[in-house]
N, C-alpha and C positions, 0 to 999 in steps of 0.2 A: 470576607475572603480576600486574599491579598490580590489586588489585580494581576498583577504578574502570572499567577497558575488560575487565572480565569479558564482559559484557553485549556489547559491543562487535564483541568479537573474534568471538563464538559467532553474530552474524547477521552480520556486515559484506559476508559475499559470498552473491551467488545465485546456487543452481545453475542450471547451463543449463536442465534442464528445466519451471523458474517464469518462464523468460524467454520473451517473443516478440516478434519485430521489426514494428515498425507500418509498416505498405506505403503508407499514403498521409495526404494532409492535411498537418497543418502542421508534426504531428510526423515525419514520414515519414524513417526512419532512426534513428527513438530506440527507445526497447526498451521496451516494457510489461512490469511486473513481477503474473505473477498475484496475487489479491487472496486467494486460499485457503491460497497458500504463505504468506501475508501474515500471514492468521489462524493457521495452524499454527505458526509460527515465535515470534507471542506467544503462541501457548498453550502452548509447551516451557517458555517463560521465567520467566512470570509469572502459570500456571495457566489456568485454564479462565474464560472470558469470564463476567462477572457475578459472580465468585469473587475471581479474582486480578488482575485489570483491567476496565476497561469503556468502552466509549463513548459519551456521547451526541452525536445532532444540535441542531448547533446556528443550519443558513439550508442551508434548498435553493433553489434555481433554477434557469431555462434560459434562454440567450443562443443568439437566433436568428441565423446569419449568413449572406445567400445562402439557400440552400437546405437549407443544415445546421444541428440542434440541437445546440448542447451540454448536459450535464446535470452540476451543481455541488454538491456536498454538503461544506460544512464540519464536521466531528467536534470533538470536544474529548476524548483519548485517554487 
């Protein structure tokens, strides 16, 4: 395997069970990917958070539309 999609190859699919189908709004039809499978999956890879990778924030907000909030967090990974 070419080391280059080592990395790659070992997250590229989610298992069914981090998946869940969003029922309504804008996305309605697309698939939420849980955010814990998210975390576990780089912590197989490249250790344990604050060790072997880290995030900070860097711009939160909320966009009101209608009667719905959204809520925005940009990271730097």
């Amino acid at each position: 395997m070419n080391e280059n999609l080592k990395i790659y190859n070992a997250v590229r699919e989610v298992p069914e069970t981090a998946k869940k189908p969003i029922q309504g709004g804008k996305l309605k039809g697309k698939t939420d990917i849980n955010p814990t499978w998210r975390i576990k999956v780089l912590t197989e890879q490249f250790g344990a958070c604050g060790f072997g990778w880290y995030y900070e924030v860097k711009n939160k907000w909320t966009e009101q539309v209608g009667d719905e909030v959204a809520v925005f967090v940009d990271i730097e990974l």
